[in-house]
PAZAPA-4460 file (N, C-alpha, C; in steps of 0.05 Angstrom, whole numbers, plus 32768, in hexadecimal, padded with zeros to 4 digits):
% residues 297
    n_x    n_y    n_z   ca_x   ca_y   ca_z    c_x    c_y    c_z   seq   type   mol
   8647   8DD1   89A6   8661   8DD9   89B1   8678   8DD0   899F     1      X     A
   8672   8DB8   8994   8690   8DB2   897A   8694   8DC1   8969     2      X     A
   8674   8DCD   8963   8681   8DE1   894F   868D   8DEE   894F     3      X     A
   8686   8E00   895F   8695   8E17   8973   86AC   8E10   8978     4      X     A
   86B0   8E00   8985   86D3   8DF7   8985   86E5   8DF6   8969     5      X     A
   86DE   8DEB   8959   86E7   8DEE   8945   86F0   8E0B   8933     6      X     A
   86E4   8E24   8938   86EB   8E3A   893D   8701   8E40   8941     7      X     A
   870C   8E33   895E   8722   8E40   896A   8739   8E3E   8952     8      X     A
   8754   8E4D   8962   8762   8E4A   8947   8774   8E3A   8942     9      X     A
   877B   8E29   8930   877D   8E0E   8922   879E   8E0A   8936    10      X     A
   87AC   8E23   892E   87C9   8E19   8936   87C3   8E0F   8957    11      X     A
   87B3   8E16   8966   87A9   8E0B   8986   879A   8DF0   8985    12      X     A
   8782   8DF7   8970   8775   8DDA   8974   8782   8DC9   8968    13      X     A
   878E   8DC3   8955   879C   8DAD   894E   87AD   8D9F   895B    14      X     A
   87B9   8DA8   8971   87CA   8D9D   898A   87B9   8D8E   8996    15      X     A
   879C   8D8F   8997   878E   8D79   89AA   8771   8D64   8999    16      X     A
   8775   8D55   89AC   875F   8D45   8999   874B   8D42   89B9    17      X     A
   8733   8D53   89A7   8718   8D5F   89C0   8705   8D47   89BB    18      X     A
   86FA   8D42   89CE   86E6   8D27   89C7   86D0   8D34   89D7    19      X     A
   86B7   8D33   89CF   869D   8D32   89DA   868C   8D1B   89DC    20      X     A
   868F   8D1E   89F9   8680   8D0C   8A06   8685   8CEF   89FC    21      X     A
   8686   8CE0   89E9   8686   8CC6   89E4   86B2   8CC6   89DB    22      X     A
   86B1   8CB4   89F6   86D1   8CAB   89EC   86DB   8C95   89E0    23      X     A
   86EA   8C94   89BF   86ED   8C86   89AF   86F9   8C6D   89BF    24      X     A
   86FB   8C5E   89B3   870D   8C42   89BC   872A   8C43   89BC    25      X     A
   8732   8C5A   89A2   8751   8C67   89AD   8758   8C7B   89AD    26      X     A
   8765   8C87   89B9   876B   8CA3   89BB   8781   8CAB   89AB    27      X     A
   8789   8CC0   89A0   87A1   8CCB   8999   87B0   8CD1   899D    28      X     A
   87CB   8CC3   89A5   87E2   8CC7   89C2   87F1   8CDC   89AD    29      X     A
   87ED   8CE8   8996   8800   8D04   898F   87F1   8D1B   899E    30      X     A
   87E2   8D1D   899B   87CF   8D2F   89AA   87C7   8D37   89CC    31      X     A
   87C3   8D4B   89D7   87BA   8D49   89EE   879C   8D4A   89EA    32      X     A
   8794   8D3D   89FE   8777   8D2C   8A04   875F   8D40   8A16    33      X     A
   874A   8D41   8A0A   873E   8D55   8A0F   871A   8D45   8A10    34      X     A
   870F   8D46   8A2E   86F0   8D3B   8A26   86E1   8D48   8A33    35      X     A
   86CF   8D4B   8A28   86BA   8D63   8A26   86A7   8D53   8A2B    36      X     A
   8695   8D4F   8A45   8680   8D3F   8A52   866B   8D56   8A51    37      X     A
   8654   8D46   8A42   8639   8D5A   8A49   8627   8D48   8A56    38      X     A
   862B   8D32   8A5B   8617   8D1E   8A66   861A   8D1C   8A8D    39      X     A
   8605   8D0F   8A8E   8609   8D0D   8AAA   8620   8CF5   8AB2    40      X     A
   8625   8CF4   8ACF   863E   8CE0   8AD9   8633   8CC6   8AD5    41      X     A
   8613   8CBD   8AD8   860F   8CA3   8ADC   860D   8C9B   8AC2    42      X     A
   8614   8CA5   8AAC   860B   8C9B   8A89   862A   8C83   8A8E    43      X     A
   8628   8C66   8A88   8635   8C59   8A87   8652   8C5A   8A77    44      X     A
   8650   8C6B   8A65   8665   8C73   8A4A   867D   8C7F   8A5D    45      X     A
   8678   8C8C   8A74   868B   8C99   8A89   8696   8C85   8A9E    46      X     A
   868F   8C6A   8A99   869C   8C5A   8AB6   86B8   8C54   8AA8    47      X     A
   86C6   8C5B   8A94   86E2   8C4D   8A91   86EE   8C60   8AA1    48      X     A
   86E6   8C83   8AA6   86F5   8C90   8AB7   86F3   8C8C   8AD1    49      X     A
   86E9   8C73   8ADE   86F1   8C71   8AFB   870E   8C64   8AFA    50      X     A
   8718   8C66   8B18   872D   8C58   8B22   8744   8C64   8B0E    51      X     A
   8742   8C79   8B0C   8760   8C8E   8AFD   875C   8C8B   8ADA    52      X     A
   8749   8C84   8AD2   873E   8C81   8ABC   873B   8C97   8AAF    53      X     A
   873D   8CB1   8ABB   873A   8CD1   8AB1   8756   8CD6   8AAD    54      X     A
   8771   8CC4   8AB7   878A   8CD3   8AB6   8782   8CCC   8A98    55      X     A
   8780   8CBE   8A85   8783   8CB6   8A64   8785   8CD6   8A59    56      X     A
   877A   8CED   8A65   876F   8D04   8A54   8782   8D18   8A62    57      X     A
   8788   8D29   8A56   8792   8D40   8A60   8782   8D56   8A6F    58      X     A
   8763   8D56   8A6D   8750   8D67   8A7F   873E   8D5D   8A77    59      X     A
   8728   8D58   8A88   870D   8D58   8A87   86FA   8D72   8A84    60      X     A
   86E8   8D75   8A70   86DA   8D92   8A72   86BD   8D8E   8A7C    61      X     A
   86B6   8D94   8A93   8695   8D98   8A9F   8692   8DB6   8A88    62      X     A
   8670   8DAC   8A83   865F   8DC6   8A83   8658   8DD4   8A9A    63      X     A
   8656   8DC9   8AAF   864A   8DD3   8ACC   865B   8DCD   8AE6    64      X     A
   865B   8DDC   8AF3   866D   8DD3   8B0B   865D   8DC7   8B1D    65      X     A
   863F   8DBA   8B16   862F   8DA7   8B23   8634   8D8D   8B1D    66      X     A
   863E   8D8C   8AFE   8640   8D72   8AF0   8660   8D6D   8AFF    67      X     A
   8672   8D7D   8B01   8689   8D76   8AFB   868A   8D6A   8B24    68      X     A
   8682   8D78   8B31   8675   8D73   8B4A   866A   8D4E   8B51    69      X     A
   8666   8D48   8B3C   8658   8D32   8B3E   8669   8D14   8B2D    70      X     A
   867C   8D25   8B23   8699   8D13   8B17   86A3   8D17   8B29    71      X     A
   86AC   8D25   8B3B   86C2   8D24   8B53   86B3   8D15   8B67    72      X     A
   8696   8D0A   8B69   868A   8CFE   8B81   8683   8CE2   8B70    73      X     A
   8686   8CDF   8B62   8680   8CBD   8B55   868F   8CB1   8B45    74      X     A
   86A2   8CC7   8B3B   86B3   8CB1   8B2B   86CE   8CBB   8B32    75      X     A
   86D2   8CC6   8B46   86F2   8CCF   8B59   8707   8CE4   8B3D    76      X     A
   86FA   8CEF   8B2F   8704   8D09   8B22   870D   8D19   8B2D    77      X     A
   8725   8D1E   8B39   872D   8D30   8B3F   8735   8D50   8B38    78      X     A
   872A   8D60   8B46   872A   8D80   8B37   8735   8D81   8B26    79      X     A
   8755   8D80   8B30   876C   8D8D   8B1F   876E   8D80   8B02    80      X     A
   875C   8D67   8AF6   8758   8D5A   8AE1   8744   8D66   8ACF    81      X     A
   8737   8D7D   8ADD   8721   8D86   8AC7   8719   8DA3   8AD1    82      X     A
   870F   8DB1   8ABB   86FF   8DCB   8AC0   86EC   8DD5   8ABD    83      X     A
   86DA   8DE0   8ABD   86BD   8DE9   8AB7   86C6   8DFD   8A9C    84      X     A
   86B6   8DF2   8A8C   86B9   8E07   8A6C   8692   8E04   8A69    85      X     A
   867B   8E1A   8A6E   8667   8E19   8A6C   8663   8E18   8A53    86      X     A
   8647   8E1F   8A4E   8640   8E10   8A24   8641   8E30   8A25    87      X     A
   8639   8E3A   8A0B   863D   8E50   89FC   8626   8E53   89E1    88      X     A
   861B   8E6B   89DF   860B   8E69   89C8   8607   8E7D   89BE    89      X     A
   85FB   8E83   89A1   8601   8E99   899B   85E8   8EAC   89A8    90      X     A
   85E8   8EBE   89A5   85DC   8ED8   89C0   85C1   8ED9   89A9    91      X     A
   85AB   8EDB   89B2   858A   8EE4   89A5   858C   8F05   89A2    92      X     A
   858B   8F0E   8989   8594   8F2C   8993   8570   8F3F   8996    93      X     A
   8579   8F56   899F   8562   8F63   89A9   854A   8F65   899F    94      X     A
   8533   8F5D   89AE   8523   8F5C   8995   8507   8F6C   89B0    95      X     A
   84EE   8F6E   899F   84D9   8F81   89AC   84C4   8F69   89AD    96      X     A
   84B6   8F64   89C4   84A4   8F4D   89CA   8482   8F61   89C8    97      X     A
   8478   8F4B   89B0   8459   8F5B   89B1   844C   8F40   89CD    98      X     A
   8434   8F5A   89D4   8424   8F4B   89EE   840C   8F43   89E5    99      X     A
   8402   8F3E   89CE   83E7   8F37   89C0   83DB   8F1E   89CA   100      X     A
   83ED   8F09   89D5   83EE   8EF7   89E6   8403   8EF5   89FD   101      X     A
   8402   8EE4   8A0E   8416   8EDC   8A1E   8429   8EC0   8A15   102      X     A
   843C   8EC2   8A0D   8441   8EA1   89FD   8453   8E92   8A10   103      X     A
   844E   8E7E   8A15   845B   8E6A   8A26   8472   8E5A   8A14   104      X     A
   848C   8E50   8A1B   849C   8E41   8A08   849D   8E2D   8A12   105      X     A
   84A5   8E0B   8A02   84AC   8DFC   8A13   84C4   8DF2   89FB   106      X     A
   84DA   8DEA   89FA   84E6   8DD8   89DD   84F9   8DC8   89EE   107      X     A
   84F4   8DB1   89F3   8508   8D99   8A02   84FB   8D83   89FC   108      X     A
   8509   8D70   8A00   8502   8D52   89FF   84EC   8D4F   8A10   109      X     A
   84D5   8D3C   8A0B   84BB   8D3C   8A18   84C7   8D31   8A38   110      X     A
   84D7   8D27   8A41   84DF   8D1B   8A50   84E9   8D2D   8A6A   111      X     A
   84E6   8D43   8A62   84F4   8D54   8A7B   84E2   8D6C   8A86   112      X     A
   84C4   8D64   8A8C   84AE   8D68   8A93   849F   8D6A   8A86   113      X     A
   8496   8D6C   8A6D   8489   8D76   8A60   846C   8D63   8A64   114      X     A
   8468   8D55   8A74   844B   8D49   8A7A   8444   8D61   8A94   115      X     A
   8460   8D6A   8AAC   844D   8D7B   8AB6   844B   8D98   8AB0   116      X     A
   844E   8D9E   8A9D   844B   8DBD   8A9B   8435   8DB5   8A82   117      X     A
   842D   8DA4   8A7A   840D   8D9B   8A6C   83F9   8DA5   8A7D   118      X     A
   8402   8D8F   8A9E   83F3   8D92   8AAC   83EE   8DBA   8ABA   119      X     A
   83FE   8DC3   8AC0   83FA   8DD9   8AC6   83F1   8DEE   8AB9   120      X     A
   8400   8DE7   8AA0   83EC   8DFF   8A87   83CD   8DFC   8A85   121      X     A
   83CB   8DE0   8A86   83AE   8DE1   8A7D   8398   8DF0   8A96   122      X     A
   83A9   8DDF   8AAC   8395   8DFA   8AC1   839B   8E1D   8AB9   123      X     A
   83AE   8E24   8ABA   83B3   8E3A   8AB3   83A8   8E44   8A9E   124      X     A
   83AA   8E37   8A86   8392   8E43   8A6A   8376   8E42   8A7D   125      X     A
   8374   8E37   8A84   834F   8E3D   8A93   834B   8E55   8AA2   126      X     A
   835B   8E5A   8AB4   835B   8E71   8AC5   835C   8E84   8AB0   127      X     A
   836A   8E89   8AA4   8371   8EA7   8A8A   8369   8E9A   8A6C   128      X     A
   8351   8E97   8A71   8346   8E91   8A58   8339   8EA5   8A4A   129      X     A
   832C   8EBB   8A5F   8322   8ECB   8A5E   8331   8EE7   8A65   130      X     A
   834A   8EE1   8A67   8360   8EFB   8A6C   835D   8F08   8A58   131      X     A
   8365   8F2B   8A59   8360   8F35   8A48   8376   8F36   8A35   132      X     A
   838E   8F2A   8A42   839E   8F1C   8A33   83A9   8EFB   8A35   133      X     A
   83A2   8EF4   8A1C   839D   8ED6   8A19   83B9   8EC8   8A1E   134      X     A
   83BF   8EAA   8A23   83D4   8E9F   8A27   83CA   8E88   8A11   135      X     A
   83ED   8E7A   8A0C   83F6   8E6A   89FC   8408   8E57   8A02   136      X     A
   8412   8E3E   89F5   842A   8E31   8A01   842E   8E26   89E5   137      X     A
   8443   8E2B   89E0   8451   8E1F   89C6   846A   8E0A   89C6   138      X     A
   8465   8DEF   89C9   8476   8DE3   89CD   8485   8DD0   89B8   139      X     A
   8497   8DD5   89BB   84B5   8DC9   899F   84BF   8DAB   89B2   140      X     A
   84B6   8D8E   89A7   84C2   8D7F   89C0   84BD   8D67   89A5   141      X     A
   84D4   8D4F   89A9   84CF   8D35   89A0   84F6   8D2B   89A3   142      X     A
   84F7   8D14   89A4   850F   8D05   899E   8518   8D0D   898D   143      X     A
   8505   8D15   8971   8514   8D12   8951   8527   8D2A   895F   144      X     A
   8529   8D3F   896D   8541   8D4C   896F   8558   8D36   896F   145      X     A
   855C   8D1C   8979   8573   8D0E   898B   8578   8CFF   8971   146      X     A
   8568   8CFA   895B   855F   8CE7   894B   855A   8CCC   8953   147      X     A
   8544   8CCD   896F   8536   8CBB   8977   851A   8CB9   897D   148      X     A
   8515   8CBC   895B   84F0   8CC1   8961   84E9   8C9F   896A   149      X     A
   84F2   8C8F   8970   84E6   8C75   897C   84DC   8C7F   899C   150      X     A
   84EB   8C8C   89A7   84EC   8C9C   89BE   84C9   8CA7   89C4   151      X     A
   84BF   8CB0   89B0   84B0   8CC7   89AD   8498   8CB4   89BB   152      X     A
   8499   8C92   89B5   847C   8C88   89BA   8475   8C82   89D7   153      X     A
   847B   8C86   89E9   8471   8C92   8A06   846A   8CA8   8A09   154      X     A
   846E   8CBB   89FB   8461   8CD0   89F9   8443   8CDC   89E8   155      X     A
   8443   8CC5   89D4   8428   8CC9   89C3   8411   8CD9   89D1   156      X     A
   840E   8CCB   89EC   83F6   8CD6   89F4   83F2   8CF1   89FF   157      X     A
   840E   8CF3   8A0A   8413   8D15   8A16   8419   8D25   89F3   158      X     A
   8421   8D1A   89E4   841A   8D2E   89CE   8404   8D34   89C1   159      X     A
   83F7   8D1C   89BB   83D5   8D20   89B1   83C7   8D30   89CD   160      X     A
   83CC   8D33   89E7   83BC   8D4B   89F7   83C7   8D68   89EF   161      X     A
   83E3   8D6A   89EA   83F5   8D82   89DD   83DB   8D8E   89C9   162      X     A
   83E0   8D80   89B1   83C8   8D81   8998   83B1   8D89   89A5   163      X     A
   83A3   8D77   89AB   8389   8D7F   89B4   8380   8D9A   89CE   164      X     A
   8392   8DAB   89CC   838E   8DBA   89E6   8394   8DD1   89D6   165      X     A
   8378   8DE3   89D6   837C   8DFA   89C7   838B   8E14   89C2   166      X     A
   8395   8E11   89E5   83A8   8E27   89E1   83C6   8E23   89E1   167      X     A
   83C7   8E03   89DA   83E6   8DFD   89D7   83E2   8DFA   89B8   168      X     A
   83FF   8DFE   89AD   840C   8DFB   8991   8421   8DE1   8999   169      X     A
   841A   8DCD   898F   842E   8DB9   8993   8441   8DB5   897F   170      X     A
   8458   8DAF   897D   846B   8DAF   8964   847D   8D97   8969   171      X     A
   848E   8D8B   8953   84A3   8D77   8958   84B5   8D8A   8964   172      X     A
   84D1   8D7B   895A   84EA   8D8C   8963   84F5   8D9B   8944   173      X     A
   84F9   8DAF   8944   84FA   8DC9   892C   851B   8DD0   892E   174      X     A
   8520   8DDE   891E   853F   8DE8   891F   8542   8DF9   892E   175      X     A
   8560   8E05   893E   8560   8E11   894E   855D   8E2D   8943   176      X     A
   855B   8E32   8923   8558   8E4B   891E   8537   8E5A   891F   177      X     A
   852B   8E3D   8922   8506   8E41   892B   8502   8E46   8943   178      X     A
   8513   8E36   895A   850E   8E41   8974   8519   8E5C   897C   179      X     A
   852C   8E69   8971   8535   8E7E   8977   8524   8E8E   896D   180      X     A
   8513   8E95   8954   84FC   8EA0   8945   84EB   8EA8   895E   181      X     A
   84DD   8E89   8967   84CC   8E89   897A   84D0   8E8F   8996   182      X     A
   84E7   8E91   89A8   84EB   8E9D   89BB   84EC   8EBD   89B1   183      X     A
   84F6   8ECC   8999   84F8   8EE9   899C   84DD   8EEE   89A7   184      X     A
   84C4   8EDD   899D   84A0   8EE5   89A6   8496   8ED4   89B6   185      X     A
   84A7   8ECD   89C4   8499   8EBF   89DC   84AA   8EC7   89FF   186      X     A
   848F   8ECB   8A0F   8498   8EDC   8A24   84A9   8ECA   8A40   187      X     A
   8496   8EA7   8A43   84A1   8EA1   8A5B   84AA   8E83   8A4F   188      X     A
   84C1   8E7A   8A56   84C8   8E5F   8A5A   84C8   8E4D   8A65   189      X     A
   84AD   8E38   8A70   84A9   8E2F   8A7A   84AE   8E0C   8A7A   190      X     A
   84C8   8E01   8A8B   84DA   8DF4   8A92   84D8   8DE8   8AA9   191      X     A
   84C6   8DD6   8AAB   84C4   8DBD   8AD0   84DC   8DAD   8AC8   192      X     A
   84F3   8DB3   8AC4   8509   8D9B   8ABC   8506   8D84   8AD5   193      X     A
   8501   8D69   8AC7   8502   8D52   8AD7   8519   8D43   8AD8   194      X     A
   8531   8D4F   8AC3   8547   8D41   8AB5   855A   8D49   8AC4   195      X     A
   856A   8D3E   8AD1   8582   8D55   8ADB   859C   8D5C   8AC6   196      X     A
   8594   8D74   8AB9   85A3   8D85   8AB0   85BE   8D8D   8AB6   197      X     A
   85D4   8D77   8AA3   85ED   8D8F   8AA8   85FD   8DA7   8AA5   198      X     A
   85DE   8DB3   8A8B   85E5   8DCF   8A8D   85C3   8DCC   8A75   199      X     A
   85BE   8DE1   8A72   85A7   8DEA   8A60   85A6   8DF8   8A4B   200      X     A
   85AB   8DF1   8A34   85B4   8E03   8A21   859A   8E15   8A1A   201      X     A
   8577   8DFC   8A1C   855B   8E13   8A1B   8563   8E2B   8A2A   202      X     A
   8568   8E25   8A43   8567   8E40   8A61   8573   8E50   8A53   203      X     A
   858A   8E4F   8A48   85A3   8E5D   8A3F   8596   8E74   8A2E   204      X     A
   8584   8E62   8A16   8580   8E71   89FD   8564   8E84   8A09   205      X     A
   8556   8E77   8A15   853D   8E83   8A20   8543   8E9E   8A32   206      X     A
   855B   8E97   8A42   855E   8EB2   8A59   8570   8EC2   8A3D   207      X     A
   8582   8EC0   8A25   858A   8ED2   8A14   8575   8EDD   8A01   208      X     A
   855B   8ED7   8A07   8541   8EDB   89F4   8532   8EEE   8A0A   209      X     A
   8538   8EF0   8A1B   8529   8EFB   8A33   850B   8EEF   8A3A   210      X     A
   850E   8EDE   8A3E   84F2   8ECA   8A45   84F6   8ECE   8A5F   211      X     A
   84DA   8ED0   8A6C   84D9   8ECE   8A8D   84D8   8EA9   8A95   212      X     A
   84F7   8EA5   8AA4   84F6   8E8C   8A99   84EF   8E7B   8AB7   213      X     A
   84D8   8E63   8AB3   84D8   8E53   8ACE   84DA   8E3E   8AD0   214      X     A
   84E7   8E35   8AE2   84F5   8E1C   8ADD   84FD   8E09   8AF9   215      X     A
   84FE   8DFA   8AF7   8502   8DE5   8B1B   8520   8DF1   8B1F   216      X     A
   8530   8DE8   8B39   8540   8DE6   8B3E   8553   8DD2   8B39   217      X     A
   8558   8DBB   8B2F   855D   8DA2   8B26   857B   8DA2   8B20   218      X     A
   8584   8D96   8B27   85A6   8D8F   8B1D   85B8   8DA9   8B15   219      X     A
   85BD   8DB9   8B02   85CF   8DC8   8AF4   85C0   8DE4   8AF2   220      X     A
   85A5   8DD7   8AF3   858D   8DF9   8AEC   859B   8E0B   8B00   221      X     A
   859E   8E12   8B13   85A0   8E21   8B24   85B1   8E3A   8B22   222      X     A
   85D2   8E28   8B1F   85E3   8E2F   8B0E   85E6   8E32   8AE9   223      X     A
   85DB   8E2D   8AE2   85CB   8E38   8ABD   85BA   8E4F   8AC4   224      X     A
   85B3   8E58   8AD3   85A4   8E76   8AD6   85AB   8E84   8AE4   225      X     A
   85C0   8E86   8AF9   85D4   8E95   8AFC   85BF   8EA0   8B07   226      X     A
   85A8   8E9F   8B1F   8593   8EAC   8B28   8587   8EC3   8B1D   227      X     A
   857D   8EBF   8B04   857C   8ECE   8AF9   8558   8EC9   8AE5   228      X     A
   8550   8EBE   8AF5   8536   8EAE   8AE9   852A   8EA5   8B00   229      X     A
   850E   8EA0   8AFF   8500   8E9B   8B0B   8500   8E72   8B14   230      X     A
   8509   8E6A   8B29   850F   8E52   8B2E   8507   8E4D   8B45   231      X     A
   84EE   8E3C   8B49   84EB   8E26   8B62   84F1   8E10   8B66   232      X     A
   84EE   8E08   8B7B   84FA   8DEC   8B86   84F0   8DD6   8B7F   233      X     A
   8502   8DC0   8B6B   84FA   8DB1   8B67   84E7   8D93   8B79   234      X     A
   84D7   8D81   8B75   84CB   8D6D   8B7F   84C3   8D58   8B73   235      X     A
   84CB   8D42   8B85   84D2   8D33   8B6F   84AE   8D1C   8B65   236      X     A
   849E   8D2D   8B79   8479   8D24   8B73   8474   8D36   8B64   237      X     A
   846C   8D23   8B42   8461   8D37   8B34   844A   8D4F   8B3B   238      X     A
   8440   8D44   8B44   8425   8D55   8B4F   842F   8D67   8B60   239      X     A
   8444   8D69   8B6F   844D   8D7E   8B82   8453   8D99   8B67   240      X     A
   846A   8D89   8B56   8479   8D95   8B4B   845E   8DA2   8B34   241      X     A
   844D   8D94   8B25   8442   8DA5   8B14   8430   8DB7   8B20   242      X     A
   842B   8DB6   8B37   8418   8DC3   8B4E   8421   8DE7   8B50   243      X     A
   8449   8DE8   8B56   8456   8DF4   8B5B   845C   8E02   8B3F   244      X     A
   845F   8DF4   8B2C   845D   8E01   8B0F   844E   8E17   8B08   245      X     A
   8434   8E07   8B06   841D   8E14   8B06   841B   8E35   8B13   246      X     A
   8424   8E33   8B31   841C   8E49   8B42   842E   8E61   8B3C   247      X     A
   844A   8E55   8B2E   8455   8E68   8B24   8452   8E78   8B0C   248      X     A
   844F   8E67   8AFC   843E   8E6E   8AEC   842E   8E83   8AE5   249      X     A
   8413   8E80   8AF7   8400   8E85   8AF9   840D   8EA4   8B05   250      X     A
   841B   8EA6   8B11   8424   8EC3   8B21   8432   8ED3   8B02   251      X     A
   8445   8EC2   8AF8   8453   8ED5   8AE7   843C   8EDC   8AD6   252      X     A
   842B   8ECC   8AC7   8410   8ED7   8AA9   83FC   8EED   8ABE   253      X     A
   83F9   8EE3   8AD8   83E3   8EF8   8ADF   83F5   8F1D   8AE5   254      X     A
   8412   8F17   8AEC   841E   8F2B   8AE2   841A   8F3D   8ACC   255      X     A
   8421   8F2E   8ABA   8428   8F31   8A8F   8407   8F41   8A90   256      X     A
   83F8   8F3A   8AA3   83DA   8F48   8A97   83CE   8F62   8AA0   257      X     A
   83ED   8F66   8AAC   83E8   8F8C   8AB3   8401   8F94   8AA1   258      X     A
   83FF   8FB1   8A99   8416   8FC2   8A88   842D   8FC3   8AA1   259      X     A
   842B   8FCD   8ABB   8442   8FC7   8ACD   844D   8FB3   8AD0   260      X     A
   843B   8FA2   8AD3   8445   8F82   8ADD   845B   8F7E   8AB9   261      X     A
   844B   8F85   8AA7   8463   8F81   8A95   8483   8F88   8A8F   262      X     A
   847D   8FAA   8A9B   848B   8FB9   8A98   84A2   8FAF   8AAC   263      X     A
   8498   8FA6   8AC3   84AD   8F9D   8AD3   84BC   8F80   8ACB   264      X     A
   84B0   8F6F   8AB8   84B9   8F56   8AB1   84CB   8F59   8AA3   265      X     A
   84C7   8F6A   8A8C   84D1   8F80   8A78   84FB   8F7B   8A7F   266      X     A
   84ED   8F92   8A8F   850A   8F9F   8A9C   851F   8F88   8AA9   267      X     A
   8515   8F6D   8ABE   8524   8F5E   8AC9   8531   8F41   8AA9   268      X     A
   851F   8F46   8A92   8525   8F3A   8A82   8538   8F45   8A75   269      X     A
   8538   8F5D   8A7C   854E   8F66   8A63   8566   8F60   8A73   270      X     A
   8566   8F6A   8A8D   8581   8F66   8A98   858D   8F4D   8A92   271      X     A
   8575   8F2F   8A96   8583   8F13   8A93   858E   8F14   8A78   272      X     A
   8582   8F23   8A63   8583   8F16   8A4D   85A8   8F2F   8A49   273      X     A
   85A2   8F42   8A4D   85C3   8F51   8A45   85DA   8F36   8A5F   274      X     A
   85D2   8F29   8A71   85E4   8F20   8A87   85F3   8F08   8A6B   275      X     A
   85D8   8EF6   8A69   85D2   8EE3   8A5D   85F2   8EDE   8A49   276      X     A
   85E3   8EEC   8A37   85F6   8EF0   8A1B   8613   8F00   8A1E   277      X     A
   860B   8F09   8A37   8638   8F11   8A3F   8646   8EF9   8A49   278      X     A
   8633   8EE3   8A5A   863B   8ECF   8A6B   8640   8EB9   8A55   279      X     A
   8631   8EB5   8A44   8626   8E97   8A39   8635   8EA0   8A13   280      X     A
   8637   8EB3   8A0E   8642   8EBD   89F5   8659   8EA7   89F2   281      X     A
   865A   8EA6   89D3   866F   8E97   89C5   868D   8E9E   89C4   282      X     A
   8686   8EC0   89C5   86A3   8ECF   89BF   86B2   8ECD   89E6   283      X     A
   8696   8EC9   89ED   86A5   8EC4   8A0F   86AF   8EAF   8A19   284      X     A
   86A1   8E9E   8A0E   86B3   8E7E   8A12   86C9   8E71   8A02   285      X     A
   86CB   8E7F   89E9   86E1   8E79   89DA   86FD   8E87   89DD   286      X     A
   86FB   8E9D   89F2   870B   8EA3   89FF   8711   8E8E   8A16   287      X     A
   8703   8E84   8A24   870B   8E72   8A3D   8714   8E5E   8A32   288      X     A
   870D   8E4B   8A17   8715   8E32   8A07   8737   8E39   8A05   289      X     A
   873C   8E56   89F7   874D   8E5D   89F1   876E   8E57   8A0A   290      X     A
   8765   8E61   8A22   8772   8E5F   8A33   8776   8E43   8A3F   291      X     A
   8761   8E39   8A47   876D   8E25   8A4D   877A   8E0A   8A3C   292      X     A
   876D   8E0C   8A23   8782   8DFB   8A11   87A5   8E05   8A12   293      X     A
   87A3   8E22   8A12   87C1   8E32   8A13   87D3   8E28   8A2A   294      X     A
   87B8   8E23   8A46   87C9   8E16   8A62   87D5   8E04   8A59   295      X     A
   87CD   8DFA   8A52   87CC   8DD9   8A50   87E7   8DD2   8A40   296      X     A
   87EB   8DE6   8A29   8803   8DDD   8A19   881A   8DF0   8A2B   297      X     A
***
């Protein structure tokens, strides 16, 4: 998103000094004050804004009006101090999905289910092992995205089962110009988010890729898909939740293995994916940046 901001045009942005997420030790009193929170309320870096600690800034910007929901209930942020400006990305443009397989996606930090949708795939590769069309799960996941592969070693063991499971492709974390490659050929996005999300930039790119996308209900998800994806109710027993994975799952691939069942996936994907990229587009939010920096002065 900084980048993107930096875009806008110079004689506007130069009037303010925008801070993301981490606020320096001093601010720039020529400037109006601008912070851009992508983290959740309880990350400690946010307690200097209690007790009128948000007047310092001239607006606060939520990605989500779940997050910003949750600054007005814990740290006494009051509305009129901030506004919802959602993320923005650039749009996946049209592309034609071969069905030679069924491909499953996963690319997030191991940390935001990715032990239970192990668990569910692997039942699920058993059942359609023998489909006449085969399934896959290709998953993009490690710290080194955060540049905290120290991170990675609780996970060793859920990655060496990754490896060893034939019909997964396991991968580190790749550039975003590889996951966009790999969503144009891959059909469902499969997402047990355990993390509560204040907005989802995967969902974002996956519903502009037209992935049939499934995903818990969890924090911000709800609102990031604009009901427009396939979403059950989160739980907070793994076994409930990979149980419920699974069964969805299992409904959308046994779909994908008739030409109708496709044809109809087809069609509700395209709609998300034209919604997607009018809602979440760059050229659409840099219009909204536009304005309200303009309020403001």
């Amino acid at each position: 998103m900084a980048d993107r901001i930096n875009t806008l045009p110079a004689i506007l942005r130069d009037q303010f000094q925008i801070i993301h997420s981490r606020i320096p030790e001093e601010l720039d009193d020529t400037k109006k004050k601008i912070l851009v929170l992508h983290d959740l309320v309880g990350d400690p870096m946010y307690d200097s804004l209690r007790d009128g600690g948000w007047k310092r800034f001239d607006k606060l910007v939520f990605v989500s009006h779940w997050q910003k929901q949750q600054f007005q209930d814990y740290l006494g942020v009051p509305p009129s101090a901030s506004v919802v400006i959602k993320n923005a990305i650039d749009p996946i443009e049209e592309h034609k999905k071969d069905y030679d397989k069924i491909r499953l996606m996963y690319f997030s930090t191991p940390h935001r289910g990715l032990d239970l949708l192990y668990a569910a795939f692997n039942q699920l590769s058993k059942e359609f092992d023998t489909a006449e069309i085969g399934i896959e799960l290709n998953v993009f996941s490690s710290f080194e995205l955060y540049g905290w592969p120290e991170r990675d070693k609780q996970y060793l063991g859920l990655f060496d089962k990754l490896r060893g499971h034939k019909a997964i492709n396991y991968h580190k974390s790749v550039s975003n110009e590889r996951i966009r490659e790999e969503l144009k050929r891959s059909h469902i996005f499969a997402y047990p988010s355990t993390w509560q999300e204040t907005s989802c930039l995967c969902l974002i790119e996956a519903m502009s890729a037209g992935l049939h996308c499934v995903h818990s209900s969890l924090a911000a998800l709800p609102e990031t898909s604009m009901s427009l994806t396939t979403m059950y109710e989160y739980d907070e027993d793994p076994t409930v939740h990979a149980n419920t994975l699974y069964a969805y799952l299992r409904h959308i691939v046994s779909a994908m293995q008739t030409s109708n069942g496709r044809l109809s996936i087809q069609r509700g994907a395209e709609t998300q994916r034209q919604l997607t990229n009018q809602v979440y587009s760059w050229e659409n939010r840099k219009n909204q940046w536009e304005m309200v920096l303009t309020n403001l002065l």
